[in-house]
C-alpha positions in Angstrom: 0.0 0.0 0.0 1.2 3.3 -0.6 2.1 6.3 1.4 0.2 9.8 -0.7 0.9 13.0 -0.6 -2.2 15.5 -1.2 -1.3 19.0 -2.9 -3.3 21.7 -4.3 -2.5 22.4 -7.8 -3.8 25.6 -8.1 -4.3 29.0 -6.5 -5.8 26.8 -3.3 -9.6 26.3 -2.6 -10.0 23.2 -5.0 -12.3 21.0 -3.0 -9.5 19.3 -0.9 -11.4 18.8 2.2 -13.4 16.0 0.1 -10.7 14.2 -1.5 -8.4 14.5 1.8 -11.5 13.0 3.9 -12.3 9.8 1.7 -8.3 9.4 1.5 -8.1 10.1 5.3 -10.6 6.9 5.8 -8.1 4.4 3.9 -5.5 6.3 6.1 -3.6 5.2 9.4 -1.9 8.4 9.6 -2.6 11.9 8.2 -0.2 14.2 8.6 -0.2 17.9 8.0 3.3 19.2 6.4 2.8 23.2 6.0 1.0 26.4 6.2 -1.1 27.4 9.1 -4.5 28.2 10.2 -5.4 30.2 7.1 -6.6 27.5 4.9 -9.6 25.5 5.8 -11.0 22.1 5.1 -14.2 21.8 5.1 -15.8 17.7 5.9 -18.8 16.4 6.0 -19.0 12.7 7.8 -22.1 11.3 9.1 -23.9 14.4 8.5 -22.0 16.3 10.3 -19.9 19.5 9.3 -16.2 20.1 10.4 -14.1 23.3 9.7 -10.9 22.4 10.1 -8.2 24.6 9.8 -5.2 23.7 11.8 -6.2 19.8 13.1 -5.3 17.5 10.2 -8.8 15.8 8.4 -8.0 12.0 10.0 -9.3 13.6 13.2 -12.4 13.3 12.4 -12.3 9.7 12.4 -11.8 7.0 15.0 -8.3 4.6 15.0 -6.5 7.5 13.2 -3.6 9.1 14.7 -3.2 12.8 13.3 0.0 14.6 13.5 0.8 18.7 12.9 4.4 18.6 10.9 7.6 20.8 12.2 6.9 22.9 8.8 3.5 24.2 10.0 3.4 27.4 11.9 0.9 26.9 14.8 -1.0 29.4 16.9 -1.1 27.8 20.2 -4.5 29.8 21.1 -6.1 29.3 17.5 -5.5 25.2 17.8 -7.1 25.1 21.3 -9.6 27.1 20.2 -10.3 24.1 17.3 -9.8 21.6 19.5 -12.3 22.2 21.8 -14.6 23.4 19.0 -14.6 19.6 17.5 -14.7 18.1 20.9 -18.0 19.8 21.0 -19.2 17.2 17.5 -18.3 14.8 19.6 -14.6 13.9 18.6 -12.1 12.5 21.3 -8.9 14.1 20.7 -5.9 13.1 23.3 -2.7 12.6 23.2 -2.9 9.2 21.8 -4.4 10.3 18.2 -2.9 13.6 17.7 0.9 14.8 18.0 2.3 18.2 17.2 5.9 18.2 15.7 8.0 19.7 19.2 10.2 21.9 16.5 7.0 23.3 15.3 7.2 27.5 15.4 4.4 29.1 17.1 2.1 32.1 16.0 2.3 34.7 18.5 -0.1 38.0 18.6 2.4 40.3 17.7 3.0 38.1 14.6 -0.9 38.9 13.5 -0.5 42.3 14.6 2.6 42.6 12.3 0.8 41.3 9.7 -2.4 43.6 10.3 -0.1 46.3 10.0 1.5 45.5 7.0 -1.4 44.8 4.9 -3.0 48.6 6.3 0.3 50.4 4.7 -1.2 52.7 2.1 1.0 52.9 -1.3 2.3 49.8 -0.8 0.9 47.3 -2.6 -1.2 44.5 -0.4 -0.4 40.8 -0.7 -3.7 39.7 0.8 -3.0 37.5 3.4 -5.5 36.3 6.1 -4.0 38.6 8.6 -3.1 35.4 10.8 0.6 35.7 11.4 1.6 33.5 8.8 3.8 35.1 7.1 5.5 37.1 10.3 6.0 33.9 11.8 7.6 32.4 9.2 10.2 35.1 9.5 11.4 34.4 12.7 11.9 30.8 11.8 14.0 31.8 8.9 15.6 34.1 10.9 16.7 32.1 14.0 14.3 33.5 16.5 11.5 31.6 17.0 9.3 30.2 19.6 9.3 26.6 19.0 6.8 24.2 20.6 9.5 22.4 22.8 10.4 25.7 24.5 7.1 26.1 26.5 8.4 23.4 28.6 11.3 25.2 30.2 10.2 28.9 31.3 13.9 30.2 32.3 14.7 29.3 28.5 11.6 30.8 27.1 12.3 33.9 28.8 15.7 34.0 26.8 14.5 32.9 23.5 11.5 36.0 23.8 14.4 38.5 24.4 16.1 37.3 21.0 12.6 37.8 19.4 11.4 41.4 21.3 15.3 42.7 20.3 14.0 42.1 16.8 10.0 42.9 16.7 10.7 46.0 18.9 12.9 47.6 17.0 10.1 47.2 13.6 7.5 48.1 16.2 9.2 51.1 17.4 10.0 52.4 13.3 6.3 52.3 13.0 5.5 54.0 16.3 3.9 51.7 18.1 4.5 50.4 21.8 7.2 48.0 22.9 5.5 44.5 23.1 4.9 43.7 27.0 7.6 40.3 27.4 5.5 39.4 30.9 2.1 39.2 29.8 3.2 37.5 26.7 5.3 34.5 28.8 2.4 34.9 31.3 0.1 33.9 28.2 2.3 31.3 27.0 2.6 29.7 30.6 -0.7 29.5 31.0 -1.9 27.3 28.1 1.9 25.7 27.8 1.0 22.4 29.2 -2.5 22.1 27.2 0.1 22.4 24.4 2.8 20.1 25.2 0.8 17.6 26.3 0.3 16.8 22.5 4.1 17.6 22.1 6.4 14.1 20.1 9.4 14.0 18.0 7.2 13.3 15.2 10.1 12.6 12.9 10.8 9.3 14.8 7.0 8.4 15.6 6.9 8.7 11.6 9.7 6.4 11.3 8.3 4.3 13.8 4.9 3.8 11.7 6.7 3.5 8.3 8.4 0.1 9.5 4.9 -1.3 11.0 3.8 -0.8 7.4 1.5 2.1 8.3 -0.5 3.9 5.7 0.6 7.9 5.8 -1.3 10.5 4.2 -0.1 13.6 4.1 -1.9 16.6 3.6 -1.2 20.1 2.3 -2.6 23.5 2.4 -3.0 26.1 0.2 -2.2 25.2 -3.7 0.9 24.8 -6.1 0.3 28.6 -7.6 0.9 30.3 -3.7 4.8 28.6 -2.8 7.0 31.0 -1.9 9.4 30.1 -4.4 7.2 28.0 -7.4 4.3 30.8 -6.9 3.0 33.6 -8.4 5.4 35.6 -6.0 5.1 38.1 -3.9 1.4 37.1 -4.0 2.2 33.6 -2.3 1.9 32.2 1.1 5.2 32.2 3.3 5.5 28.5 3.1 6.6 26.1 0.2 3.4 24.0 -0.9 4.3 21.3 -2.8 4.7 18.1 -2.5 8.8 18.0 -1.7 8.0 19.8 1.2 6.0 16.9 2.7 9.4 15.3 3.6 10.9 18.2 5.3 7.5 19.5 6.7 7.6 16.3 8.7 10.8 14.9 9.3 10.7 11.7 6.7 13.1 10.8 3.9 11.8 11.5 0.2 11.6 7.5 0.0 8.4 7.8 2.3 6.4 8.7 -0.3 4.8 6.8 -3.2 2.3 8.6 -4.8 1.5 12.5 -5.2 -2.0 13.4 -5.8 -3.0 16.9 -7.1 -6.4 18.5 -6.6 -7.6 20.4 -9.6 -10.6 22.3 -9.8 -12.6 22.5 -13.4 -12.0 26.0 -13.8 -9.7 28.5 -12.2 -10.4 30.6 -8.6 -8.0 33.1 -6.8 -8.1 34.8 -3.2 -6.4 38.0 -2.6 -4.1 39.8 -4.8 -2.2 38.9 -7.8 -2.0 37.6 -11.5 -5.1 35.6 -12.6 -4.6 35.6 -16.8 -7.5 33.4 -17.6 -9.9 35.7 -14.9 -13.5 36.7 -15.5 -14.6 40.0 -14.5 -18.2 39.4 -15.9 -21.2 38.0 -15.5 -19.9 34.3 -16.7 -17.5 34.9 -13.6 -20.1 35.5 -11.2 -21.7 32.9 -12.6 -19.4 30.3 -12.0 -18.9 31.9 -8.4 -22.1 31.5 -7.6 -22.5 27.9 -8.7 -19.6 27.0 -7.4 -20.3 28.7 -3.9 -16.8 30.3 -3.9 -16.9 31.6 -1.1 -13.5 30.9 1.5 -13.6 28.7 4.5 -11.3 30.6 6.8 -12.2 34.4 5.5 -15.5 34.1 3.6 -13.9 36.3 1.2 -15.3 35.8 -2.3 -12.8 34.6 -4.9 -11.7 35.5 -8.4 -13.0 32.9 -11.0 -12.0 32.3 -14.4 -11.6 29.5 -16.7 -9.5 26.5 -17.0 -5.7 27.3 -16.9 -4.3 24.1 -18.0 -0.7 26.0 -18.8 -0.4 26.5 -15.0 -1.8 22.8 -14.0 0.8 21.6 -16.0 3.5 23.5 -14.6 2.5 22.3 -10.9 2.1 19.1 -12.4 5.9 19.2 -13.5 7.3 20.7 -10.2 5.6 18.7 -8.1 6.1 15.8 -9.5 2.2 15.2 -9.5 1.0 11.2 -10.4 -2.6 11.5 -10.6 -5.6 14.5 -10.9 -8.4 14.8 -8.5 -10.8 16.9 -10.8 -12.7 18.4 -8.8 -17.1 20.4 -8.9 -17.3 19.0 -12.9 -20.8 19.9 -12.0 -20.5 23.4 -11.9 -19.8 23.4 -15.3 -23.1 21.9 -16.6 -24.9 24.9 -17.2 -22.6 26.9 -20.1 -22.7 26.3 -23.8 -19.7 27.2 -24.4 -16.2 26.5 -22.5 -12.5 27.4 -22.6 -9.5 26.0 -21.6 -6.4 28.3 -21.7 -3.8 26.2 -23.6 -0.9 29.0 -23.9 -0.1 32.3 -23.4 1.1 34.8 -25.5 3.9 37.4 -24.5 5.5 40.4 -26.2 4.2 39.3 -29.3 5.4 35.3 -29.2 3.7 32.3 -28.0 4.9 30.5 -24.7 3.6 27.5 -22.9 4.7 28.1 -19.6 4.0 30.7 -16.8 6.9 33.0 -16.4 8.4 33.9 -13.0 8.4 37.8 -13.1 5.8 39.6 -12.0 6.4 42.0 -14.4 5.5 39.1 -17.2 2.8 37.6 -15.4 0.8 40.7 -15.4 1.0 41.1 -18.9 0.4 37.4 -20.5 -2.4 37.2 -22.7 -4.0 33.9 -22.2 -4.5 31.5 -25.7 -8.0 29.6 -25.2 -9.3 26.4 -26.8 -12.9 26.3 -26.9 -15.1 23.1 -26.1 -18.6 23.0 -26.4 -20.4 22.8 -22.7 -22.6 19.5 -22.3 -25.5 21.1 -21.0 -26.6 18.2 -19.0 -26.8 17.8 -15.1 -23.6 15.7 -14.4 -24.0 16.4 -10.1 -24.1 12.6 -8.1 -22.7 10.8 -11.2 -20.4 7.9 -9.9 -19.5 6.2 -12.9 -16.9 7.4 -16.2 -19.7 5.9 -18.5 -22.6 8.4 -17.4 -20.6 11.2 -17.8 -22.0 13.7 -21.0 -19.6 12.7 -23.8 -18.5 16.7 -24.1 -17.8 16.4 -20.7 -15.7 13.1 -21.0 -13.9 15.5 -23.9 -13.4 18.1 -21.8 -11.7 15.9 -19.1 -9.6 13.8 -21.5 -8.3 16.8 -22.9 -7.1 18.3 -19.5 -5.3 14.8 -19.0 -3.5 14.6 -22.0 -2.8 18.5 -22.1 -0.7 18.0 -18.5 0.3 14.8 -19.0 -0.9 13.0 -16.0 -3.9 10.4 -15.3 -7.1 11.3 -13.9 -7.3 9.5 -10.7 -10.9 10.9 -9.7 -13.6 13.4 -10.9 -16.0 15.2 -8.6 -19.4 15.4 -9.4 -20.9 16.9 -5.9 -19.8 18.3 -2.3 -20.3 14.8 -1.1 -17.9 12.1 -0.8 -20.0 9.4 -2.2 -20.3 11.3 -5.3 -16.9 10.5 -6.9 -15.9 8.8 -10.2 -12.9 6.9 -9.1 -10.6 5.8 -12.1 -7.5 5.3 -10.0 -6.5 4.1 -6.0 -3.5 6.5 -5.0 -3.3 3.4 -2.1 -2.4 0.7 -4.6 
């Protein structure tokens, strides 16, 4: 059986909750690798609705153990928060069935605040990020100054990793004129929830190692998409973590060899949060049209996204870096209604053609997108379950996104529920 890693192949928000749920069931583990409590998963199991943001999807279910990877960026309040919200459905969560990563860096309020600030600069152009802390805390990592789960457990150390942080935050707090951040409430706020937090607290590296020589199943599960790493993305307008698949391994602490099969969730068309290039976006009514059947709407922010059509130039391309073995294709059935449909196949830049999504922003604004045009099926494809029922313009439309990026179509998605899946290939075989 194999061990699959789960990655978004676009700009995020393609429907990964689903797909990440039914994997999660085959599942012994599920592990989450990046990012932070600015992406949601959204599940629906026995009827009932979880909004996860932070807890990885396996938690959901019973026998699973869940573990939060060193590469995700966790606020300690935020996660207790979710914990106790979930509790409240009627899940058991202990200490047995999910571990946090001890070298995991924490979110702490002035991180959010930072990032508040930031994003309220006027003439300076605005990333669009949840205002979490994400990005701010990603920083410090990088930068040696961090708060790391394992130092909650020793407050004469914490106290001397907080003055390597204030000496840095201060000094950007004080440029800006705001007040010095107060180091006893914040260690008086870390101490009081510390043990609620380490409680959960494992070398998750070696518990990982410990469950790939017991033959365990390992899913792990990312955030975001492809389109928003920090160094493959459509930068500056990415998250502050890497996203695809490569960083499941160092997100969690397990060799490359862990891994056996890389599953990308795709969405039909195209959708954006936030700022940035979108080539293939509609700003008309066919836009809002596509939003509203699609309910594009975000889990975490409930911010309304961009939509536009297919991009199969920038599938490809997170295809490629990702090494990606199989799509999940993902609300087909939004789709049904339009006569007419387009797939962007190329783009077109100072005059020549190119078939790949260039890395300046300065480019990337100004690619014109080359469509192909497919006629729309006009038939209601939602709770299909088998290939053979699909509209044959729809069948077209599929083959040709599978043969564009060179990939197989593992699954299609023909509704918000799990049962309603056309399943061409098992990432667990």
């Amino acid at each position: 059986m194999s061990n699959v890693v789960v990655v978004g192949s676009q700009w995020g928000d393609e429907g990964k909750g689903k797909i990440v749920d039914w994997l999660s069931e085959k599942a012994d583990v599920v592990a989450r690798f990046q990012g932070g409590h600015n992406a949601g998963h959204t599940l629906v199991v026995n009827n009932i609705t979880y909004k996860l943001k932070l807890l990885p999807s396996g938690i959901v279910r019973k026998n699973k153990i869940s573990i939060i990877g060193n590469g995700v960026v966790i606020d300690p309040w935020a996660l207790l928060d979710e914990i106790k919200q979930v509790k409240k459905l009627g899940i058991k969560i202990t200490n047995k069935n999910l571990y946090i990563a001890e070298n995991a860096t924490l979110i702490l309020p002035q991180h959010k605040e930072l990032d508040g600030i930031r994003e309220d600069v006027k003439n300076i152009d605005k990333i669009g990020t949840t205002r979490r802390g994400i990005g701010p805390a990603y920083e410090d990592k990088v930068g040696r100054r961090a708060i790391r789960v394992m130092d909650l457990a020793n407050k004469k150390n914490l106290s001397k990793r907080i003055d390597m942080m204030l000496f840095h935050h201060n000094s950007i707090r004080k440029s800006l004129g705001k007040s010095k951040i107060n180091k006893r409430k914040l260690i008086n706020d870390l101490t009081k929830i510390s043990s609620k937090i380490l409680k959960y607290a494992k070398p998750v590296w070696k518990k990982l190692e410990e469950f790939k020589k017991k033959k365990k199943i390992i899913l792990f599960e990312g955030a975001q998409g492809v389109l928003l790493d920090v160094d493959h993305g459509t930068y500056p307008f990415v998250t502050s973590s890497n996203t695809v698949a490569g960083e499941a391994s160092a997100g969690t602490g397990c060799g490359p060899n862990t891994i056996n099969y890389i599953l990308g969730i795709v969405k039909a068309y195209t959708t954006r949060v936030g700022e940035g290039s979108f080539p293939t976006e509609l700003k008309n009514e066919i836009g809002n049209k596509i939003g509203r059947r699609g309910k594009e709407f975000g889990t975490v922010t409930n911010r309304k996204r961009r939509c536009g059509w297919f991009d199969a130039v920038l599938v490809k391309q997170s295809c490629a870096i990702s090494g990606i073995n199989g799509i999940a294709l993902t609300k087909i059935d939004v789709l049904d209604e339009f006569k007419n449909l387009y797939i962007c196949v190329a783009y077109r830049l100072n005059g020549k053609k190119i078939d790949y999504f260039p890395s300046s922003l300065h480019d990337q604004i100004r690619v014109q997108p080359i469509y192909k045009r497919f006629d729309g099926w006009l038939k209601n494809t939602k709770g299909i379950k088998k290939w053979k029922n699909l509209p044959k313009n729809a069948k077209k439309y599929i083959n040709f996104i599978k043969n564009y990026c060179g990939v197989k179509m593992s699954s299609i998605s023909t509704s918000p529920k799990r049962e309603d899946t056309i399943l061409l290939e098992n990432p667990f075989k």
